[in-house]
Wavefront OBJ file of the C-alpha trace (Angstrom):
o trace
v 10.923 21.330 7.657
v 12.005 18.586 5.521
v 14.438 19.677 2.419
v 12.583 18.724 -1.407
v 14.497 17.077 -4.414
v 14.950 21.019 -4.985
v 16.748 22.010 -1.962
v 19.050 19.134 -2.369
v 19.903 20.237 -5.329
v 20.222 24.097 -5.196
v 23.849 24.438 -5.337
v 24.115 22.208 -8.630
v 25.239 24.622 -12.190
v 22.100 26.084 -12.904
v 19.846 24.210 -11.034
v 15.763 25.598 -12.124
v 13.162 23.412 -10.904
v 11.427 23.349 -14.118
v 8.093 21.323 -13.579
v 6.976 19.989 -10.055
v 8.512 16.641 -10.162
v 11.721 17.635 -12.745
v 15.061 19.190 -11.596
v 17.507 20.513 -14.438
v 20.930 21.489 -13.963
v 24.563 20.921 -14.445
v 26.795 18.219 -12.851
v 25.972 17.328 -9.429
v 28.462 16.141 -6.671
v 28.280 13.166 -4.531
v 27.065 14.801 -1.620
v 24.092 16.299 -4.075
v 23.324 13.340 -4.714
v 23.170 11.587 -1.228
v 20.804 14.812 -0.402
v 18.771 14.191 -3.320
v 18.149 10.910 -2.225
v 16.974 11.826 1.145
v 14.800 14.159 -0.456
v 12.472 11.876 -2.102
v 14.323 11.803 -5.032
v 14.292 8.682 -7.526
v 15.806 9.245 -10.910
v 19.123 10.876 -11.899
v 18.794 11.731 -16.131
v 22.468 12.036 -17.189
v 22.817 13.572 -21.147
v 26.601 13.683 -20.785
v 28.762 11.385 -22.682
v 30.563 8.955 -20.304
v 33.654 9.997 -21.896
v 33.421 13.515 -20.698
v 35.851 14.310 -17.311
v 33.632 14.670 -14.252
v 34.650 14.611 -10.765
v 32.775 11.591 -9.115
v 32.101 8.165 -10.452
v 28.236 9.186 -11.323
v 26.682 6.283 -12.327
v 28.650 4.043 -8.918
v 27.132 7.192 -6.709
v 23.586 7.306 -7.702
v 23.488 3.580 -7.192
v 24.929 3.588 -4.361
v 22.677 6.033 -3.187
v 19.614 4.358 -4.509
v 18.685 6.325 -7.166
v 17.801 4.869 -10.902
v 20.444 6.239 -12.699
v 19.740 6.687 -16.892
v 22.100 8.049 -19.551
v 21.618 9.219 -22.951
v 25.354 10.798 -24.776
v 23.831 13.914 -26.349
v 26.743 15.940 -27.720
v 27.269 18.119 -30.725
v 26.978 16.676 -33.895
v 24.905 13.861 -32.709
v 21.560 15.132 -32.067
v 18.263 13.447 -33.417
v 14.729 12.152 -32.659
v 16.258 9.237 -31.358
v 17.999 10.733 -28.372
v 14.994 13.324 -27.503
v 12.610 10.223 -27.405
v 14.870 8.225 -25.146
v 15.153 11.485 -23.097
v 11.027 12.399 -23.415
v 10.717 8.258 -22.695
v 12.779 8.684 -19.184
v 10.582 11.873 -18.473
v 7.288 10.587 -19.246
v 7.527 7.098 -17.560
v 9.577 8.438 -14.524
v 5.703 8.748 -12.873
v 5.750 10.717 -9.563
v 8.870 10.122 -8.877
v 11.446 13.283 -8.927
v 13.994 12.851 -11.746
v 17.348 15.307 -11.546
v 17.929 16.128 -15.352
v 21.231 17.193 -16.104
v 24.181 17.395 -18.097
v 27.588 19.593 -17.806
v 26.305 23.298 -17.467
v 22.413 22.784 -18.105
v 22.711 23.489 -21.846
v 21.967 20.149 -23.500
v 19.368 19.781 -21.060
v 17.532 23.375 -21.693
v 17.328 21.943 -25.427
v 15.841 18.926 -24.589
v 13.139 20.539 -21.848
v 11.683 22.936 -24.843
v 10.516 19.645 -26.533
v 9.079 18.219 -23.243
v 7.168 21.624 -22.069
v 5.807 22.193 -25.255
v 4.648 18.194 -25.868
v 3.550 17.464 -22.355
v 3.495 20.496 -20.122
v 1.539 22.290 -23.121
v 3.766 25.112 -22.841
v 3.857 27.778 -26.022
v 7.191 28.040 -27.981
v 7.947 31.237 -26.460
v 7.861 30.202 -22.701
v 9.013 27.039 -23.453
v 12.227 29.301 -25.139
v 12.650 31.257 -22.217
v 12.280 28.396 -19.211
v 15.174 26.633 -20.969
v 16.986 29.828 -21.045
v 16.783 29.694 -17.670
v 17.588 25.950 -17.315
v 21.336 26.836 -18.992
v 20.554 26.986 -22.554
v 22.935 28.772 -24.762
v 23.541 26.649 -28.067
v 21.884 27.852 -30.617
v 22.358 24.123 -32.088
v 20.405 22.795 -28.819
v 17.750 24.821 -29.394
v 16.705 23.865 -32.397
v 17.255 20.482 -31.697
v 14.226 21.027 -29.088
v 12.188 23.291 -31.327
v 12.576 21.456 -33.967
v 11.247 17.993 -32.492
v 8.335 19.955 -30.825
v 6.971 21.976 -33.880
v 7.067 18.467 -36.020
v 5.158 16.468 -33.304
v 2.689 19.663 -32.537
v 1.211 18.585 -36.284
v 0.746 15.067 -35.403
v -1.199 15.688 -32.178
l 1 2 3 4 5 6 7 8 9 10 11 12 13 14 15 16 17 18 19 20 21 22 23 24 25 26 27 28 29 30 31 32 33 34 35 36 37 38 39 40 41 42 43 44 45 46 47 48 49 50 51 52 53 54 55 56 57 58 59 60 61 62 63 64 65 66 67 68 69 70 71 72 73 74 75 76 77 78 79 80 81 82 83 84 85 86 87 88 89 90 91 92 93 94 95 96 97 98 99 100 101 102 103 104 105 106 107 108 109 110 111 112 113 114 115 116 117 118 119 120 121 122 123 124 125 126 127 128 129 130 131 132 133 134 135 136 137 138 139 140 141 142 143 144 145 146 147 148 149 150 151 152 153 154 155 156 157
């Protein structure tokens, strides 16, 4: 039986598939990657800052591997609709193919899925709460980063 972008990624910080074709989790190694890869996988969705210490060249290994690799710096302190839409942009257009969604731990991330379930997986607030919860989330800042964006762009649909 052949391994999915899911198995590949199972040993990854938190790693939750959270819809069929989008991984979430923390920092991946290189061998993660490679497996990712062979898995079918086609887009890696990095939210950490470049700046931040991580044990593998990231952006040299995903190309190297193959994989589309896209970053948007979301830290603390620097949160806004500009971010979440570069980060709802990768999501949306990424297609069929599986994206791996991560940051450091899965926190940022978890923020940044509540706006996505709710807006395009039509997810209520209260799931949408919880699945991130699962996905890492623990910033109460993060969260209503996500909840915000979603409740304001739930009126305009």
């Amino acid at each position: 039986m052949s391994q999915t972008p899911f198995d590949a990624l199972r040993g990854a910080p938190n790693a939750c598939q959270a819809t069929p074709n989008v991984i979430t989790g923390g920092q991946p190694t290189a061998a993660q990657l490679a497996a990712l890869k062979a898995a079918g996988g086609g887009i890696v969705l990095d939210i950490r800052d470049p700046m931040e210490p991580r044990p593998i060249d990231e952006p040299a290994e995903a190309k190297a591997q193959g994989l589309e690799y896209v970053n948007v710096p979301v830290s603390s302190g620097s949160l806004g609709d500009e971010k979440l839409e570069k980060i709802l942009g990768v999501l949306r257009g990424a297609g069929q193919r599986p994206v791996f969604f991560h940051c450091g731990s899965g926190n940022r991330v978890g923020g940044a899925m509540i706006a996505y379930l709710m807006l395009d997986e039509g997810m209520e607030e209260d799931d949408a709460v919880e699945q991130a919860m699962r996905m890492g989330l623990r910033s109460p800042e993060y969260l209503e980063w996500g909840l915000d964006y979603a409740r304001r762009h739930l009126k305009q649909k």
